[in-house]
C-alpha positions as CSV (number, residue, x, y, z in Angstrom):
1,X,0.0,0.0,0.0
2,X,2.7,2.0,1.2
3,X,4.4,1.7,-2.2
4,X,1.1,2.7,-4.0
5,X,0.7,5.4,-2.5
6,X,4.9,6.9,-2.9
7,X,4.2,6.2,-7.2
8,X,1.1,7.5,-7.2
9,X,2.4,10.6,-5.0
10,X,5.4,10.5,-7.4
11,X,3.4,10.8,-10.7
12,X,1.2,13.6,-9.2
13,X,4.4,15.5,-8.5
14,X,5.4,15.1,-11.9
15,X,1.8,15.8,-13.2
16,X,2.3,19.4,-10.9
17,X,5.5,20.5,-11.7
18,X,4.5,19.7,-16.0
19,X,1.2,21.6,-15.8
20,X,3.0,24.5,-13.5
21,X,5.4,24.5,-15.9
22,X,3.0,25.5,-18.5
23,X,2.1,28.9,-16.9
24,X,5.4,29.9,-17.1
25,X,7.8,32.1,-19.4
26,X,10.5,29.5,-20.5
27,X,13.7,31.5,-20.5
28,X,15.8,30.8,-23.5
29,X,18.7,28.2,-23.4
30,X,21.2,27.9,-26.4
31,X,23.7,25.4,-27.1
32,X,27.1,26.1,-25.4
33,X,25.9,28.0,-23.0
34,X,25.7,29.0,-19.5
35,X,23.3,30.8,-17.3
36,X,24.5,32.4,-14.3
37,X,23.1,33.6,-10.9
38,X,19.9,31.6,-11.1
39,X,18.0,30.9,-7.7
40,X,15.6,28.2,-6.3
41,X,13.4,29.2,-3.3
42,X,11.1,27.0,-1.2
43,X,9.2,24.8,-4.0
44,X,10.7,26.6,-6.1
45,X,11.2,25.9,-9.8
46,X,12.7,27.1,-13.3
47,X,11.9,27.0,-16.8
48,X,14.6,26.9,-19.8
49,X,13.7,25.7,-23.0
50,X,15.7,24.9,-26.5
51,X,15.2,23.6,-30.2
52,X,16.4,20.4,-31.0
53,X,15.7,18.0,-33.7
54,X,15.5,13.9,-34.0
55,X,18.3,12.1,-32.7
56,X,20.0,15.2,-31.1
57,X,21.9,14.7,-27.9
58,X,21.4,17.2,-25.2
59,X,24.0,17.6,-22.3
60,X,22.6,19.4,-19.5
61,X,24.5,20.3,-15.9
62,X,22.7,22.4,-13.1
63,X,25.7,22.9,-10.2
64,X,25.2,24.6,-6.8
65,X,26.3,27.7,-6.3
66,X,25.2,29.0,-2.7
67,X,22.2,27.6,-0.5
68,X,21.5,24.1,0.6
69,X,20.4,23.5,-2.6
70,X,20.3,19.7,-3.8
71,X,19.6,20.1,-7.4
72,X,17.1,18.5,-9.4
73,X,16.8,18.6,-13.6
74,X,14.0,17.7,-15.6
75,X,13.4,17.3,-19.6
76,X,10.2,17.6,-21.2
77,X,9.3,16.8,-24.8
78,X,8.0,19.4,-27.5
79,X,4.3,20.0,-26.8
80,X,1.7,18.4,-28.2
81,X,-2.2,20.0,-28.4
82,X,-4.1,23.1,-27.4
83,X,-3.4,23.9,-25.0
84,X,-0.2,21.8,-25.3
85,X,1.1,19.3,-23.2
86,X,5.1,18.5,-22.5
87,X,5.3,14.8,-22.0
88,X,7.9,14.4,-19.6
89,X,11.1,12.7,-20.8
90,X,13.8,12.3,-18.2
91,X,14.8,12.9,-14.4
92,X,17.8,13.5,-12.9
93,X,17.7,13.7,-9.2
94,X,20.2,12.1,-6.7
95,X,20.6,14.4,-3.6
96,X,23.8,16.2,-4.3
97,X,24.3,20.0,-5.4
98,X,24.8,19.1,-9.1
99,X,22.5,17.3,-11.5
100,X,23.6,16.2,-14.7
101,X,21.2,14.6,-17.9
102,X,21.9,13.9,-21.2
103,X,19.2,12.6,-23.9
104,X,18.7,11.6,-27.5
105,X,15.9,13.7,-29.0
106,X,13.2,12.2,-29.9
107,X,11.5,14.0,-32.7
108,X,11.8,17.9,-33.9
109,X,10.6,21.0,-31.7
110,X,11.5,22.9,-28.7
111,X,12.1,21.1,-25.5
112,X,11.8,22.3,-21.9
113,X,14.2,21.6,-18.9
114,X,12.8,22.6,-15.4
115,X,15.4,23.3,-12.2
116,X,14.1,22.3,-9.2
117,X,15.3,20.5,-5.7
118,X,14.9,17.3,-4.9
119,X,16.3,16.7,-1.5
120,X,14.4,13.9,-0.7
121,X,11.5,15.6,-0.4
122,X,10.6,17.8,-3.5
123,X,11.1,21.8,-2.8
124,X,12.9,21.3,0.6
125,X,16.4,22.9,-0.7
126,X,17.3,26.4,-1.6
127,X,20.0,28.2,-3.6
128,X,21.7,29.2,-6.1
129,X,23.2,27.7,-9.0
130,X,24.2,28.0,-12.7
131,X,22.9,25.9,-15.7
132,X,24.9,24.8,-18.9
133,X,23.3,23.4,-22.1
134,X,25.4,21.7,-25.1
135,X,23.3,20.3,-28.1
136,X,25.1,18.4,-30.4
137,X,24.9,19.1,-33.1
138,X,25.4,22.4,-31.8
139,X,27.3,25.0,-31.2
140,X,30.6,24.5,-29.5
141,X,30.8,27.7,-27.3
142,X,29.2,31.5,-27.0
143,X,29.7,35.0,-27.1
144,X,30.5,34.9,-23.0
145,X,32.5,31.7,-22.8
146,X,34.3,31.4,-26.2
147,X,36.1,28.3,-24.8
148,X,36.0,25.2,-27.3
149,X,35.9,24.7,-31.1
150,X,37.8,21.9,-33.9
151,X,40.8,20.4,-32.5
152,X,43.3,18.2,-34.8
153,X,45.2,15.3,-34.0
154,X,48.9,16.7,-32.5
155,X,47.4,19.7,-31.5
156,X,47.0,21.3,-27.5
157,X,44.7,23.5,-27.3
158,X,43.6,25.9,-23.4
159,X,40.6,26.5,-22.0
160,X,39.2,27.5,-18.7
161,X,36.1,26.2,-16.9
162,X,35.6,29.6,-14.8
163,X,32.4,29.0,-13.2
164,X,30.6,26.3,-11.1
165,X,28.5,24.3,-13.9
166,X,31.1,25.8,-17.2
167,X,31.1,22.8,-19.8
168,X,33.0,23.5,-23.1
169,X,33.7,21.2,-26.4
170,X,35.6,20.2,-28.5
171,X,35.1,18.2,-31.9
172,X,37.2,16.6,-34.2
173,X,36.7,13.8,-37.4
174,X,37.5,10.2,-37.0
175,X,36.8,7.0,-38.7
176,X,36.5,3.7,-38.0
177,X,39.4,1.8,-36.4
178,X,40.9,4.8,-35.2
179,X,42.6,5.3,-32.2
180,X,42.1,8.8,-29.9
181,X,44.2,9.7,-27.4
182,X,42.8,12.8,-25.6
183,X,44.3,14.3,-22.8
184,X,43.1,17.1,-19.8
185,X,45.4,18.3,-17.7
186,X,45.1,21.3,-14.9
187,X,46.8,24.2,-16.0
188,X,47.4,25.9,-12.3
189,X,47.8,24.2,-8.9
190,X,45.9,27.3,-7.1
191,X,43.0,26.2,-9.3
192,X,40.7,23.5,-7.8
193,X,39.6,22.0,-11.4
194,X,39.3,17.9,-10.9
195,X,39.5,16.9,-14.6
196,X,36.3,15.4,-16.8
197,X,35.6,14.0,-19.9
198,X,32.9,12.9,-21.9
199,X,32.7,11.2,-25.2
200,X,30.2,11.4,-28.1
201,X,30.3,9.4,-31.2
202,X,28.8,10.5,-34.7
203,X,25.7,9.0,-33.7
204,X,25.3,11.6,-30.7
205,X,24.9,8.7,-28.0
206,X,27.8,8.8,-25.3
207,X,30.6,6.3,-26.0
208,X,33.1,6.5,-22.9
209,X,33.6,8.7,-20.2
210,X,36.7,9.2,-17.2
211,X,35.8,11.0,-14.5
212,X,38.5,9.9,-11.3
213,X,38.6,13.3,-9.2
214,X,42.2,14.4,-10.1
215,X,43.7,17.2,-12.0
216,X,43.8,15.5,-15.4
217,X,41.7,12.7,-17.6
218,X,42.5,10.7,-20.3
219,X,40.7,8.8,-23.0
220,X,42.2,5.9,-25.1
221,X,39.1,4.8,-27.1
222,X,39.3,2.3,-30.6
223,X,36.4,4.9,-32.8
224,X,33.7,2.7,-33.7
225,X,32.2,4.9,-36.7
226,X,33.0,7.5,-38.7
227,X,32.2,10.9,-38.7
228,X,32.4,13.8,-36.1
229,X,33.3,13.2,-32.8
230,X,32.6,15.6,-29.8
231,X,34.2,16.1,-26.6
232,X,32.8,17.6,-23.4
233,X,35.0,19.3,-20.7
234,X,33.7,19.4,-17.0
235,X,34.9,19.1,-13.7
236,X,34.0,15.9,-12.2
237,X,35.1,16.4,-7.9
238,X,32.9,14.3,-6.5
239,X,30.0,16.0,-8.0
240,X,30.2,17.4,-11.6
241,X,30.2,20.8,-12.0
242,X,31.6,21.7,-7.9
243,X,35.5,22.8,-9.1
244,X,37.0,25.7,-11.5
245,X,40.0,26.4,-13.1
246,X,42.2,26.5,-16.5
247,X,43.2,23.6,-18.5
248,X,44.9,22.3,-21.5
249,X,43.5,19.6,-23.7
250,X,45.5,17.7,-26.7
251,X,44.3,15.0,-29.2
252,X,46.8,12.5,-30.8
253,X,44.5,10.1,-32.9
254,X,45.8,6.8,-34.8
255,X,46.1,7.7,-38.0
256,X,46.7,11.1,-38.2
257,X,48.9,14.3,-37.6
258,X,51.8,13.9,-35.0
259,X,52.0,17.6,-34.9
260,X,50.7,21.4,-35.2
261,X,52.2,25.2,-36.2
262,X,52.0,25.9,-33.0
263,X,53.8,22.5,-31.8
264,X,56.1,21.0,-34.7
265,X,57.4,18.5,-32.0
266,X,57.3,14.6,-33.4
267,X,57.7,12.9,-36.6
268,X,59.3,10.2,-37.9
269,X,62.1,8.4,-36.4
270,X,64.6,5.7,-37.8
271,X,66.7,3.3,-36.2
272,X,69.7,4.4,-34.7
273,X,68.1,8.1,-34.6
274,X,67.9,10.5,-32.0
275,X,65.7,13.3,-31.7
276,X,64.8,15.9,-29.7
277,X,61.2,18.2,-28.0
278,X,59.7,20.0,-25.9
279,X,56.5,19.3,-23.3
280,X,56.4,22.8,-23.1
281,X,52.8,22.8,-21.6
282,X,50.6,21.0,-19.3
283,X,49.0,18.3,-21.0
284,X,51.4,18.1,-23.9
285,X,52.0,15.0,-26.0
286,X,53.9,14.4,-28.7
287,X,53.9,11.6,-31.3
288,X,56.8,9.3,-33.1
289,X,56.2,7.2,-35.9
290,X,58.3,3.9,-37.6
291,X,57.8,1.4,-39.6
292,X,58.4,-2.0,-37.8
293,X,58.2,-6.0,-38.7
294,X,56.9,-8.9,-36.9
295,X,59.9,-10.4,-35.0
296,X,62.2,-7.3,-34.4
297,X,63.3,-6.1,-31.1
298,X,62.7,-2.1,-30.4
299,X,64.4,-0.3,-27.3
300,X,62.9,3.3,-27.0
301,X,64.5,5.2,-24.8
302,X,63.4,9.4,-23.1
303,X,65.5,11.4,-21.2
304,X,64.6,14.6,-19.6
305,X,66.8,17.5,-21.2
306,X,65.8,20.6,-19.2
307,X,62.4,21.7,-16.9
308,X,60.9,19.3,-14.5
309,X,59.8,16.5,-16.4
310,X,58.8,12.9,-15.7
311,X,58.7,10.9,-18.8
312,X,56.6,8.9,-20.2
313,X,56.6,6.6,-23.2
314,X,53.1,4.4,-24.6
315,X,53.4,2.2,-27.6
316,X,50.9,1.5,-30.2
317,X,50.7,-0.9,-32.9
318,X,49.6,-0.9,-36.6
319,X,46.0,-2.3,-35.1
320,X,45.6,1.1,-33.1
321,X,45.9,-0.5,-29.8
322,X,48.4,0.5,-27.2
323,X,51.4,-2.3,-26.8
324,X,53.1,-1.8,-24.2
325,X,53.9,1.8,-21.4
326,X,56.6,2.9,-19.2
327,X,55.7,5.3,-17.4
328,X,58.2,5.7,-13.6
329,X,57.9,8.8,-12.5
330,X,61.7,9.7,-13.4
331,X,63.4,12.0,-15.6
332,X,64.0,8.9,-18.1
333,X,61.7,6.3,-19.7
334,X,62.7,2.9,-21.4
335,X,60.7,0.5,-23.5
336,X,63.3,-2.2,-23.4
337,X,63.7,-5.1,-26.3
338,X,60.4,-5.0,-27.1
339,X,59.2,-7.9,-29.6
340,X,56.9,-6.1,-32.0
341,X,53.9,-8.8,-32.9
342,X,53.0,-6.8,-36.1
343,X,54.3,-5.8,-39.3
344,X,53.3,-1.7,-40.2
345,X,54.0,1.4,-38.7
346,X,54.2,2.0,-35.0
347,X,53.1,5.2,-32.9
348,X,55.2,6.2,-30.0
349,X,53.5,8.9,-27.7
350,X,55.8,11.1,-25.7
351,X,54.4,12.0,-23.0
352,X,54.9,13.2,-18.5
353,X,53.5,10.4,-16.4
354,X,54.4,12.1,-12.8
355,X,51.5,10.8,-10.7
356,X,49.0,12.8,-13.1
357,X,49.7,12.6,-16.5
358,X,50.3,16.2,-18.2
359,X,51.5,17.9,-14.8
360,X,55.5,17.9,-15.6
361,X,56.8,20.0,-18.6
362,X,60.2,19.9,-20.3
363,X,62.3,19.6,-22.7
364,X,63.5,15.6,-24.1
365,X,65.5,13.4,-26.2
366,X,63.8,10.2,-27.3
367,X,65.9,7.5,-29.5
368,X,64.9,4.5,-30.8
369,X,67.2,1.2,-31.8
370,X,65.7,-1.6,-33.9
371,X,67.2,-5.1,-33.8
372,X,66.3,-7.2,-36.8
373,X,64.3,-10.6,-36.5
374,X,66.5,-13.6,-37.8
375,X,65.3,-14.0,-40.7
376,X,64.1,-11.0,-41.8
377,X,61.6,-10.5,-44.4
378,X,58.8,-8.4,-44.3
379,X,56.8,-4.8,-45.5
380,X,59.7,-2.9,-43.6
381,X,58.1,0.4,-45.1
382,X,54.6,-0.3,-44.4
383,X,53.5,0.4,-47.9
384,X,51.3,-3.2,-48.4
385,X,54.6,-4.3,-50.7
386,X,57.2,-6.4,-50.1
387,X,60.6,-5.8,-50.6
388,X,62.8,-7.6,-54.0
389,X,65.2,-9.3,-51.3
390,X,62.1,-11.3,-49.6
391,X,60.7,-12.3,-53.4
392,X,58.6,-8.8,-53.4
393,X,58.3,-6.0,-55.8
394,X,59.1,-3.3,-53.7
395,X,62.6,-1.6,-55.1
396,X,62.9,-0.1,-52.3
397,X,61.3,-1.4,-49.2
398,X,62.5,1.7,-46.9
399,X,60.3,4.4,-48.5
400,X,56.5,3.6,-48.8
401,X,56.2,6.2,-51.6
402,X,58.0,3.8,-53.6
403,X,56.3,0.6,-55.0
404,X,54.6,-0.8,-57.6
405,X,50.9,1.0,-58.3
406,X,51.8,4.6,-57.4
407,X,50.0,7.2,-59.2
408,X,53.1,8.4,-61.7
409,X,56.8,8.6,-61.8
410,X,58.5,11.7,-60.3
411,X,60.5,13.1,-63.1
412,X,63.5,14.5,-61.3
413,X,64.1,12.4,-57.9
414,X,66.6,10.0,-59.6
415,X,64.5,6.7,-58.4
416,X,62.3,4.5,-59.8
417,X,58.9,5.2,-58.2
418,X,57.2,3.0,-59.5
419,X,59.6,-0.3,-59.6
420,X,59.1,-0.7,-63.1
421,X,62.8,-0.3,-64.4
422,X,62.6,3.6,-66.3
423,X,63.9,5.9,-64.3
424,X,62.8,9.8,-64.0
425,X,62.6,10.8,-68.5
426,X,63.1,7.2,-69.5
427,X,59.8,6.6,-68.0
428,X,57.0,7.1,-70.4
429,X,55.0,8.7,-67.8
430,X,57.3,11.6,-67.7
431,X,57.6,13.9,-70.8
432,X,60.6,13.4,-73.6
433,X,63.8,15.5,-72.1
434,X,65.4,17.2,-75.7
435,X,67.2,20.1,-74.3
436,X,68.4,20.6,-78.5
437,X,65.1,20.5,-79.8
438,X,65.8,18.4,-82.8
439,X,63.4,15.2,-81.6
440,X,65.4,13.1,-80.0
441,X,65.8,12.6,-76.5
442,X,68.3,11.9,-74.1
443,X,67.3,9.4,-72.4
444,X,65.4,7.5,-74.9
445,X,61.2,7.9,-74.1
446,X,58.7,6.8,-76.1
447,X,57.0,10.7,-76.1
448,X,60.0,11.7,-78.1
449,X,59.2,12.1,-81.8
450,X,61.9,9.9,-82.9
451,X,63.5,6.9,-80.8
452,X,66.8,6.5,-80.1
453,X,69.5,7.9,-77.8
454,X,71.0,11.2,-78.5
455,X,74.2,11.2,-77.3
456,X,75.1,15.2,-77.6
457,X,71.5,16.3,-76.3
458,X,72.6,19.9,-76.5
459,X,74.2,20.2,-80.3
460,X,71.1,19.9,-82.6
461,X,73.0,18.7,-85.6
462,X,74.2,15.8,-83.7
463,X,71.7,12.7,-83.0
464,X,71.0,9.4,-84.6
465,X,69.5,10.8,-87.6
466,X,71.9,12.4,-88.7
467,X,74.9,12.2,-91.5
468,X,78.5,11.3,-90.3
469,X,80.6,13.7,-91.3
470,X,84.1,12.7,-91.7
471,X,87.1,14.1,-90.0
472,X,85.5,16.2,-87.5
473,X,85.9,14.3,-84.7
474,X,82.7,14.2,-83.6
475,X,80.3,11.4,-83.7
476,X,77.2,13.3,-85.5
477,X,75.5,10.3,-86.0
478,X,75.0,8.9,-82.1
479,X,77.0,5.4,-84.3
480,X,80.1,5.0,-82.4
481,X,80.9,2.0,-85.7
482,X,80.4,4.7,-88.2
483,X,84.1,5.9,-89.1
484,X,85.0,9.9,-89.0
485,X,88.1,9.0,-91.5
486,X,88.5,7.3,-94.5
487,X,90.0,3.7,-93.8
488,X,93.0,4.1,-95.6
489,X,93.7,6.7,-93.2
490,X,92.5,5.0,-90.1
491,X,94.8,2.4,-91.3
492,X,98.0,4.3,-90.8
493,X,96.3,5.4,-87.7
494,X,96.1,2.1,-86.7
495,X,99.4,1.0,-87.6
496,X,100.7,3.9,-84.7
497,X,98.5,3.1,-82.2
498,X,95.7,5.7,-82.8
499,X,92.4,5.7,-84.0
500,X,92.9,9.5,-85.7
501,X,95.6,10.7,-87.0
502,X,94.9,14.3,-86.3
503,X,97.4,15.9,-83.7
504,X,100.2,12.8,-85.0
505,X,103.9,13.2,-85.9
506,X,102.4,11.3,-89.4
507,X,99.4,13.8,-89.7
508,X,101.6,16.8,-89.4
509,X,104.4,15.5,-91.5
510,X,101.9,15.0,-94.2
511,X,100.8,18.3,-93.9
512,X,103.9,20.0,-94.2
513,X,104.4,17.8,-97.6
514,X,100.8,18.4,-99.2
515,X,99.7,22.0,-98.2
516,X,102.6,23.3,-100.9
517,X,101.5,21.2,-103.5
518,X,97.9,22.1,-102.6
519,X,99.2,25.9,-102.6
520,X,100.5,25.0,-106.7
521,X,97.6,23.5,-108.0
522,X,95.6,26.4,-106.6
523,X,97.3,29.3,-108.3
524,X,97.6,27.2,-111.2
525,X,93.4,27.1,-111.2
526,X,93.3,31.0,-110.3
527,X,95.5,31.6,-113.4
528,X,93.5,29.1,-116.2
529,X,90.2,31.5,-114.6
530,X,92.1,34.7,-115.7
């Protein structure tokens, strides 16, 4: 009976506070923001309402800010009739000075939220407190708290939760089989900010959350869809929405950019190669990427360079999924011979790990040293080919924009791109190189007019079309078996060791015989003319 009577007093509360709710002005509520200064008295209550459209999520936080107030939230549908009735959608009331909802819209139209207590008994609690809406899709932030907006993988962005209640969000693209890693960290230990976040997928429902009442939070989650992702900031101290403060907030995501403008640090790194960066703000991370093969041995090694840091290494496969972490609260981290159990590229994220990750800043060196499996034979360059020496076609196995299947040769790199033997103008995909302009190319290309090799590709009157012409000493022809001298003369020249006899003791003996008689014969001409 007793149980009877607590529903049935239960639905007439609800049937009260709906129908009161009618003969009130609904202040306006819009995405991304919040209102301040708002009060509950004795059974008292307050009316915000919103637009929002099919399969919207709505986030909603109400936080304490003076009183005994134990806050209640309520969510009522678009109405329906005349005069119109809001059916009541959700509740959120658990005794504490915050209360936090968050709902997939149902259908199109404006929607209602009603503040009220409910500290065991309904109306008992008063106070004030401060109310934040974020729609999504929405917009990320307002006029009076411009905090949020796009983040990109290897980027940190700052933000400050200033009030009791303050959400803000962030959103970035994913796809399927991605991996996120998304970082909040305090920015100020005179702040009291206790670190929160929130995850929502493409599909606007809530995918993971962390909430552990410290000064930072981190997410690791595999994406399930593709699309836009968004990310809400709170505080989460015990009860959500109760601390302030500043923060910084970076996304590394798996594919995707290992840096920023504003933080160039990461890259790629090879075997046997040092680099060097900077943590240079609370929250930092920076990413390292190389390509690895099932069998082989990788020791990756931090060391604090300058500031306080406390390193902190995390390795993640091909798959997405975190390998293995060191993380020892010391100026130095070590992954030690670590067998990788993949072929493809690995991500190394560089990070502080002292006590709360993203409290330490610094600069670092990281190196890494790769020890070959025995044999080994494998995609060494990630690039779905394998390399000649395993029975592959991949010319070269260290560079993945090298392999069979790319889109074209690059005409002036000096390598075969495309593993196909022609290399830069040889290769038909590149255009015929005549510096002389007389059709023939050097090298040989099928987009030359005429084939064959000219071999003086900056004398026109010299290529393989042409006439030999004797005793010039050139080869006009591009024939090296096509004689410059008569044979009698390459004869002598032969019989002294030469192939000419230009510049010989014979050649100029002969001259200073013949270009007398030559001089007779010549006058002789001129006078038979006169």
């Amino acid at each position: 009976m007793r149980t009877i009577q607590t529903t049935l007093l239960s639905l007439l509360i609800v049937f009260t506070l709906a129908t009161s709710a009618l003969a009130q002005v609904a202040d306006p509520i819009d995405s991304g923001e919040t209102i301040l200064n708002q009060y509950l008295g004795t059974a008292g209550q307050n009316l915000y309402e919103f637009s929002g459209s099919l399969d919207d999520m709505v986030v909603a936080l109400q936080a304490r800010t003076s009183g005994n107030l134990q806050c209640g939230l309520e969510l009522y549908g678009p109405g329906v009739g005349d005069p119109p009735v809001f059916p009541f959608l959700l509740r959120d009331c658990r005794d504490a000075p915050f209360a936090l909802l968050w709902h997939q819209l149902p259908d199109d139209g404006t929607y209602r939220i009603n503040a009220v207590d409910c500290y065991g008994n309904w109306g008992d609690t008063t106070g004030g407190y401060n109310i934040t809406l974020m729609k999504q899709p929405g917009s990320l932030s307002s006029l009076v708290d411009p905090n949020g907006g796009f983040i990109q993988s290897g980027e940190t962005k700052t933000g400050n939760l200033n009030v009791k209640g303050d959400l803000d969000a962030f959103e970035f693209a994913g796809s399927a089989g991605d991996r996120a890693i998304i970082l909040l960290a305090r920015t100020s230990t005179s702040d009291t900010l206790q670190c929160g976040l929130q995850l929502f997928g493409p599909d606007n429902i809530r995918k993971t959350y962390e909430c552990r009442n410290a000064p930072f939070a981190v997410l690791l989650p595999e994406l399930p869809l593709d699309g836009t992702y968004r990310v809400i900031v709170g505080d989460c101290y015990g009860n959500w929405g109760d601390t302030t403060g500043g923060y910084n907030i970076t996304l590394m995501k798996q594919p995707g950019s290992l840096s920023s403008l504003a933080d160039p640090n990461g890259g790629s790194i090879q075997s046997g190669e040092t680099k060097t960066g900077n943590l240079n703000k609370k929250g930092d991370m920076d990413g390292f990427e190389f390509a690895g093969c099932t069998g082989e041995t990788v020791t990756i090694v931090k060391t604090r360079t300058s500031g306080n840091l406390q390193a902190g290494l995390q390795l993640f496969g091909p798959d997405n999924i975190r390998k293995t972490l060191h993380c020892p609260n010391a100026p130095s981290a070590t992954i030690p011979a670590f067998t990788l159990p993949l072929d493809g590229t690995y991500r190394v994220i560089a990070g502080d790990c002292y006590g709360n990750w993203g409290d330490t800043t610094g600069g670092y060196s990281i190196s890494l040293t790769k020890v070959p499996a025995a044999p080994s034979c494998c995609d060494e360059d990630a690039d779905g080919y394998d390399s000649v020496a395993c029975g592959g076609d991949d010319c070269v196995d260290s560079n993945p924009s090298i392999h069979p299947g790319v889109a074209a040769e690059q005409c002036d790199n000096g390598t075969d791109d495309e593993c196909d033997g022609p290399v830069d103008h040889a290769d038909p995909d590149c255009p015929c190189l005549d510096n002389d302009d007389d059709d023939y190319g050097n090298p040989t290309n099928s987009n030359c007019i005429y084939s064959g090799l000219d071999c003086n590709d900056y004398i026109a009157e010299v290529n393989p079309g042409a006439e030999e012409i004797p005793g010039n000493s050139v080869d006009d022809d591009c024939n090296p078996s096509t004689l410059d001298y008569p044979a009698a003369a390459n004869t002598i020249a032969a019989s002294y060791g030469r192939t000419s006899l230009i510049g010989s003791g014979v050649f100029n003996s002969l001259a200073l015989v013949l270009m007398p008689v030559g001089a007779v014969v010549a006058l002789r001409i001129l006078r038979r003319k006169r």
